[in-house]
N, C-alpha and C positions, 0 to 999 in steps of 0.2 A: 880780208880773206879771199883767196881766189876762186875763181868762179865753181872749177871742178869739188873741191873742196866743200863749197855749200850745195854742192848737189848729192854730191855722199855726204851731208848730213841731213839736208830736207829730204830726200827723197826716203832713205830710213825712216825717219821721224812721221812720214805720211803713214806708215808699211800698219801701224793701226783702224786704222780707218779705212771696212771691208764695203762701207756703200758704194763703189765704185764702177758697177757693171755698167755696160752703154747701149741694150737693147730697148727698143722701143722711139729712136728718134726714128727723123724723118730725113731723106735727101732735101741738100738744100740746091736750090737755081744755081747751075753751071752755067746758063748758056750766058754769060757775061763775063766766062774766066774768072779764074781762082785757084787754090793750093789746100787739097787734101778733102777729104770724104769720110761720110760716115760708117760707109759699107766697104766688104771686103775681110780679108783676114790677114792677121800680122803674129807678134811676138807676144805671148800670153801673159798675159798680166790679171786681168779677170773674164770669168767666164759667163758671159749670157745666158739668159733662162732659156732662149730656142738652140743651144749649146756650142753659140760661134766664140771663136777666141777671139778678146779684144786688147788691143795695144794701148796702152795709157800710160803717158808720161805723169807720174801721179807726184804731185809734190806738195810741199808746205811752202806758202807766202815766207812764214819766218815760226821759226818754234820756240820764240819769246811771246807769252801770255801773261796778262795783267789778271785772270782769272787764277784759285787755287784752286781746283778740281783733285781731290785726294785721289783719284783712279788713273789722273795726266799724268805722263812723266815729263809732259813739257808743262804741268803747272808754276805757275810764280816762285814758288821757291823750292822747287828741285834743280839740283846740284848739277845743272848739266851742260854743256858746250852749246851755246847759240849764234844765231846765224838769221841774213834776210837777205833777199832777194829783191832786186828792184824789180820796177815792170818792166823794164826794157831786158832785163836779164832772161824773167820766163819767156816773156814774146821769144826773143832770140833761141832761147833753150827748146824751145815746142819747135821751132819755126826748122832747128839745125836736126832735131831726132826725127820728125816728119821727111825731110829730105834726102835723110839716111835711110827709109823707111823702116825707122824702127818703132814707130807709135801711128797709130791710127786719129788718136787724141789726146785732148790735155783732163786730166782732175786736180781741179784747185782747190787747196784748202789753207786753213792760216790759223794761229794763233791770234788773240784778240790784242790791238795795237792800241795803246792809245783810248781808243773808244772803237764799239760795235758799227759806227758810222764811217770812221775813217779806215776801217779795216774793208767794211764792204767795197768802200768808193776803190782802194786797193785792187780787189778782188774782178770788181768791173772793169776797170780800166785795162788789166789784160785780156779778157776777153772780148771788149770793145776795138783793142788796137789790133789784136787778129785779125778779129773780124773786116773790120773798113781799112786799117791802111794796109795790111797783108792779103787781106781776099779768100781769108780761111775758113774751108768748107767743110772742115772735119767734126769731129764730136768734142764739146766741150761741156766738162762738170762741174759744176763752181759749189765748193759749200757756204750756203747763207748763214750769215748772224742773223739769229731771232730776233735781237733788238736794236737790229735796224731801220730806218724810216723807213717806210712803207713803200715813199717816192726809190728808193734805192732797190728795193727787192723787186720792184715790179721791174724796173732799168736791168737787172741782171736778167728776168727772164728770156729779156730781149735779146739778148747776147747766147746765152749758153742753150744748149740742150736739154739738161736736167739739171735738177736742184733738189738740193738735200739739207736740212736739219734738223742735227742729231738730238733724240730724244735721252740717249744715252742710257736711263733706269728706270723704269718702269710705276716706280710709285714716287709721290709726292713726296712722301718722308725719305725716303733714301734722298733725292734729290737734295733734301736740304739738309741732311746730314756732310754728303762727301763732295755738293758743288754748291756751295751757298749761294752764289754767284747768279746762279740758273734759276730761272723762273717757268716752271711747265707750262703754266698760264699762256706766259706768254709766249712759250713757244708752239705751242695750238694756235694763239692769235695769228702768227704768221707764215703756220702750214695752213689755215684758212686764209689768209690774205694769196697765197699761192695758189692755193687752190681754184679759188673763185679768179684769176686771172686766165689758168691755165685751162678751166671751163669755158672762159668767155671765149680766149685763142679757138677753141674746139669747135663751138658752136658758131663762131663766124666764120672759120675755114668752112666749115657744113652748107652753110649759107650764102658764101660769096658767089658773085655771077660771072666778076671780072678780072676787076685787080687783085691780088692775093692778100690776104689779111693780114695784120702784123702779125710775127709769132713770137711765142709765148711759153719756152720748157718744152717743146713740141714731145721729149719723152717724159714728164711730169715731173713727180720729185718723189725722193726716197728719206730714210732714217735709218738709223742704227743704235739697237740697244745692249750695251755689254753685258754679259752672261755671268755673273758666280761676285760680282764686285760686291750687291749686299744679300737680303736674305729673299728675296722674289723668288716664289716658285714656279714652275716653268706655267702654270696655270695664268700666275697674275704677268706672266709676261704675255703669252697666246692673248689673253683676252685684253690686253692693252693696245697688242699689233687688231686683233678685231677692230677694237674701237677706231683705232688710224685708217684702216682701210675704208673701213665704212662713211666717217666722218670728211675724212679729205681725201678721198680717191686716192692714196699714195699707189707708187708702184711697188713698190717693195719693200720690206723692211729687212733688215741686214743685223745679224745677232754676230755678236765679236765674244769668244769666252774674252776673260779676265786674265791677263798678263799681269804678274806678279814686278812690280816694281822697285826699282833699289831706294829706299830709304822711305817704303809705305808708312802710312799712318794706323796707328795703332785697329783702325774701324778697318781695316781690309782683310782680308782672308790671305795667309801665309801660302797659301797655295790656292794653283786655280782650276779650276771647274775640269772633268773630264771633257775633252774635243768632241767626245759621243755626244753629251748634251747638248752640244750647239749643232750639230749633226740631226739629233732626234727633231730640236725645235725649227733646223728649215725641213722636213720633212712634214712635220704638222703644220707649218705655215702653208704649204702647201696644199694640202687637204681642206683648210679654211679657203684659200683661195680659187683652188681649183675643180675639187672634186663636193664641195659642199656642205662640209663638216661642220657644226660646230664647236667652241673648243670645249663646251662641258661632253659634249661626246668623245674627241681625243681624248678629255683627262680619265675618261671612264675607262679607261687599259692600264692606268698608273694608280698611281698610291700618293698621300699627302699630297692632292696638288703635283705630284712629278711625274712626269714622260718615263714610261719601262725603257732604260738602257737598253733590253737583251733584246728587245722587238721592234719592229719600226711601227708608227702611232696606227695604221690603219691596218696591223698584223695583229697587233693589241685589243685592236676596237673588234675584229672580227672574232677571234679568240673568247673574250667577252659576253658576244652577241653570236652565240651559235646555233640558236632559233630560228637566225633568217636564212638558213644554208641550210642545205646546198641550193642552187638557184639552177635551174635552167636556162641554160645559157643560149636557148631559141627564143626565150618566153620572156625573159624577165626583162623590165624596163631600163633604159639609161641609167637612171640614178640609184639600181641597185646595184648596177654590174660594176661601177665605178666604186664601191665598198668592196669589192672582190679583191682580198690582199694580191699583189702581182701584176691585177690590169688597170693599166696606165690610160689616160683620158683620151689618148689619142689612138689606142688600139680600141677602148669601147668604142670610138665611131667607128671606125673599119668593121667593125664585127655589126657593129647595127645594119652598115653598108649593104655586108655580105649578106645578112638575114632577108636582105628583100629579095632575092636572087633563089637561095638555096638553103637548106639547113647547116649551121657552124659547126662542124666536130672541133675533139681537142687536136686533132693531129693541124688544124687549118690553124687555130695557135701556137703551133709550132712552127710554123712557118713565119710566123710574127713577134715569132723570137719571145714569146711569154716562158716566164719561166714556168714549166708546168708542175714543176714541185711544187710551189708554192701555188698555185689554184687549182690544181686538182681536187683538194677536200673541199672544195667550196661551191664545185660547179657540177650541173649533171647535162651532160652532152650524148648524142648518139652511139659515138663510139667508146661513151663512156659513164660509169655510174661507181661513185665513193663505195669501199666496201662496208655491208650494215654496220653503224655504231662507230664508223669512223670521227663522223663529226663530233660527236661526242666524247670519245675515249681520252680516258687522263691525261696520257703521253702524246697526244698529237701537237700540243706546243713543244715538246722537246725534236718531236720529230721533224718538224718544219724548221727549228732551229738549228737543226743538226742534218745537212743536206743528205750527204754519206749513208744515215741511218734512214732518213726518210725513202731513199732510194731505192734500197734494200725491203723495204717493207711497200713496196708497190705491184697491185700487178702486173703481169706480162705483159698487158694490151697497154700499156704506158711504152714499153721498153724502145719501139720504132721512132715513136714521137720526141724521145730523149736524145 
């Protein structure tokens, strides 16, 4: 098959697989020459959490697997056109789109060959040959096999930037319903065995005096768990990514709904999840991460176990919880302001900022671009106080849901700051 040929088919074949973002490495030593960088901006392909576009040549080793995963459509026996790459092919292939500058970096991933061992050894070996005989200084992702020798996972972190494996479902039984294959177990064993490497990299860069330490994933490692494939409620999925975060410092967790496959197994769902749900649940991943949530508090805005569609999880939580509101917004601490549906973590510091200087009106959040629809019921500021029984009244979820209408029911002294 010729070259172009298995790149419109691997690089398709990758287009599943959403762990790919590249925030969080580190520049690597130039001053010895080299080809290509972590930093910068290119041609979008995925987007970073501080919201830079990154360029990723994102491919599959080969999309022949000896695994049967009922949710793959590159499983063992699905009906489909296959294809592999040697290692001198992707070198060359990363090595000709960098030159073009059409990628910033590589994401490698692969179907399992052979065995989890000879796939990884695979997987290294292109980012090994970049690395030392090309002098390539760009970002690279490699996805690990869980059950590979331990001596090999640690060998790749040395190579790549970040590292990812996928958790894929959320409970033990699904797991071994539609990937028999798959062992959680052990795929814990060797986001710990990452883990604990990518600590150690941490703490001796911290601590070195001279020579720089070996690294190690310098941007950690990620997972990704499919959305709507068995019966997980967005509850047992939240509190699964808790657990990952906490247990192995990941950086992110990466939710993919469910693409409906040609010739699924009877155990999948004929259709897949609304985009919303996967939408609601990196918002709440979010709030666990960032603003301090936990997820029996998001689930507290939903029903059965499930994230409200119509609201995003910390409009739901607020909604819910209309006791702690309105807050003054000269008075109230960090960690209440940051439940104020609207302000974002990085405007509640600015506003703590300004608080030491002068009193915050809402109009000074307008200037910082808050949407003031949506936190006006929530806050009482100088040039500004909810009217009585707002916070409470039936129709104020419909009203914040429906901008147009909320607009119209505000008063005057809002109108300058809109």
């Amino acid at each position: 098959m010729e070259l172009r040929a298995k790149l419109a088919l691997l690089a398709d074949a990758a287009k599943y697989d959403a762990s790919c973002a590249s925030s969080g490495s580190e520049k690597r030593d130039s001053t010895q020459g080299g080809l290509g960088s972590t930093e910068g901006m290119g041609i979008c392909h995925a987007y970073a959490p501080d919201g830079r576009c990154i360029s990723l040549l994102k491919l599959l080793l080969t999309n022949a697997c000896i695994f049967d995963c009922a949710y793959c459509i590159n499983r063992a026996t699905s009906n489909i056109r296959r294809a592999r790459f040697t290692v001198d092919e992707v070198v060359r292939l990363t090595l000709a789109f960098y030159r073009r500058n059409y990628i910033e970096g590589l994401f490698l991933s692969s179907g399992i060959i052979r065995s989890a061992d000879y796939t990884m050894e695979q997987l290294i070996r292109v980012a090994r040959t970049l690395r030392e005989q090309h002098g390539f200084l760009g970002y690279i992702h490699l996805k690990t096999i869980p059950d590979a020798a331990p001596e090999l996972l640690a060998e790749a972190g040395r190579w790549a930037d970040r590292l990812s494996i996928n958790v894929e479902l959320p409970q033990v039984a699904s797991l071994r319903e539609l990937a028999p294959e798959k062992d959680l177990p052990g795929i814990h064993d060797a986001m710990g065995e990452l883990s604990t490497h990518i600590a150690e990299a941490r703490e001796a860069r911290q601590t070195a005096r001279r020579a720089a330490p070996p690294r190690f994933a310098p941007a950690g490692q990620s997972t990704q768990m499919i959305i709507g494939a068995d019966n997980s409620t967005d509850g047992q999925i939240l509190g699964t990514s808790d657990g990952l975060y906490k247990q192995f410092k990941l950086r992110r967790v990466y939710y993919s709904a469910y693409s409906p496959i040609p010739e699924a197994s009877a155990a999948l769902p004929p259709q897949p999840p609304p985009l919303l749900r996967e939408h609601r649940l990196y918002q709440a991943d979010w709030l666990l991460r960032f603003y301090d949530f936990t997820t029996e508090e998001i689930l507290s805005g939903g029903e059965d176990g499930m994230l409200d569609l119509e609201a995003d999880p910390k409009l739901a939580w607020a909604l819910k919880h209309r006791d702690d509101f309105p807050l003054d917004l000269n008075k109230a601490p960090r960690e209440a302001l940051l439940r104020v549906p609207g302000l974002g973590a990085r405007n509640v510091n600015r506003i703590l900022e300004a608080r030491r200087h002068s009193r915050v009106k809402l109009a000074d959040l307008a200037r910082l671009r808050v949407p003031l629809r949506k936190v006006a019921p929530f806050l009482v500021a100088p040039d500004h106080r909810p009217p009585p029984g707002q916070i409470d009244a039936t129709g104020l979820r419909q009203k914040l849901l429906n901008p147009s209408a909320f607009a119209a029911a505000q008063p005057a002294q809002l109108s300058l700051a809109l």
